[in-house]
C-alpha positions in Angstrom: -4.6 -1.5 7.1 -2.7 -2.7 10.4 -1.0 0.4 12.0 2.8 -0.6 12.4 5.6 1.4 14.6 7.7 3.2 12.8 10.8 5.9 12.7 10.0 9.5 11.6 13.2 10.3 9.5 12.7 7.6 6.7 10.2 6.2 4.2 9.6 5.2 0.9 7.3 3.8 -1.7 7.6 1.3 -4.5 5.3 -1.3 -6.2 5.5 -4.7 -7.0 3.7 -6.7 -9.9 4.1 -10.0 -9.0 1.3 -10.3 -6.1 -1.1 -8.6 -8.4 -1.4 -12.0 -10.6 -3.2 -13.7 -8.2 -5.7 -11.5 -7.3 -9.3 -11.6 -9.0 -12.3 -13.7 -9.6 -13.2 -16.3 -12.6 -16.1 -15.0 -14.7 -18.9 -17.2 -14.9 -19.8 -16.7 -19.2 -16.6 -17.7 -19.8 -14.5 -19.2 -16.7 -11.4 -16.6 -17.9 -9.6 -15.3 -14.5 -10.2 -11.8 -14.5 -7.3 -10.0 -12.7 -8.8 -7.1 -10.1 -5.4 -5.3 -9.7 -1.6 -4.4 -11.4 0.4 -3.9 -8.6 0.4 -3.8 -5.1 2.4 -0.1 -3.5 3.8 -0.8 -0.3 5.5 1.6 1.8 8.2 1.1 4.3 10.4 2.5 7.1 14.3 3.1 6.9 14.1 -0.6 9.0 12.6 -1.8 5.7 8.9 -2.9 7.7 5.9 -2.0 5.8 4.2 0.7 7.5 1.6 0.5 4.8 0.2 -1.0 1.2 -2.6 -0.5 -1.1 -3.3 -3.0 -4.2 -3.3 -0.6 -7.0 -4.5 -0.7 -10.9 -1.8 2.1 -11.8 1.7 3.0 -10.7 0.5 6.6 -10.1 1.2 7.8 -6.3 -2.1 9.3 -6.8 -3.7 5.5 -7.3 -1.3 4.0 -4.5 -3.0 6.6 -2.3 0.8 7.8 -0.9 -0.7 10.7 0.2 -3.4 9.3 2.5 -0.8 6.8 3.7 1.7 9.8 4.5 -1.4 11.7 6.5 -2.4 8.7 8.4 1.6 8.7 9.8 1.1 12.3 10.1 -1.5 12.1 12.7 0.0 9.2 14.3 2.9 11.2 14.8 0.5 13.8 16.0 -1.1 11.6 18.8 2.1 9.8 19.8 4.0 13.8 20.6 1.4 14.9 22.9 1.5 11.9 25.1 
């Protein structure tokens, strides 16, 4: 995931379900389009850029990895203060 500037005082999270459709491979017994993902969570900053996405098979946080996306900002955060 590309790192992208963002304001400290906003974010949030949703998914969408549209992407998700296109993404997968054909199976060769049978040629049937196998979809490899549900949804795809983004996240994004009160200037509505994504500061981060996952593709996802579930709409659980826990799936969209929000917490790993919210600790990579953290650290960014971290690095940016002390300069």
């Amino acid at each position: 995931m590309t790192q992208r500037a963002f304001d400290r005082t906003t974010i949030s999270c949703d998914h969408t379900f549209k992407i998700s459709k296109y993404i997968g491979a054909r199976r060769e017994s049978d040629n049937k389009f196998v979809k490899q993902f549900e949804n795809l969570c983004i996240v994004l900053n009160e200037r509505h850029e994504v500061i981060g996405w996952r593709l996802t098979r579930t709409t659980s946080f826990g799936d969209c990895a929000f917490t790993a996306i919210v600790s990579q900002m953290r650290k960014t955060i971290e690095r940016t203060d002390k300069r």
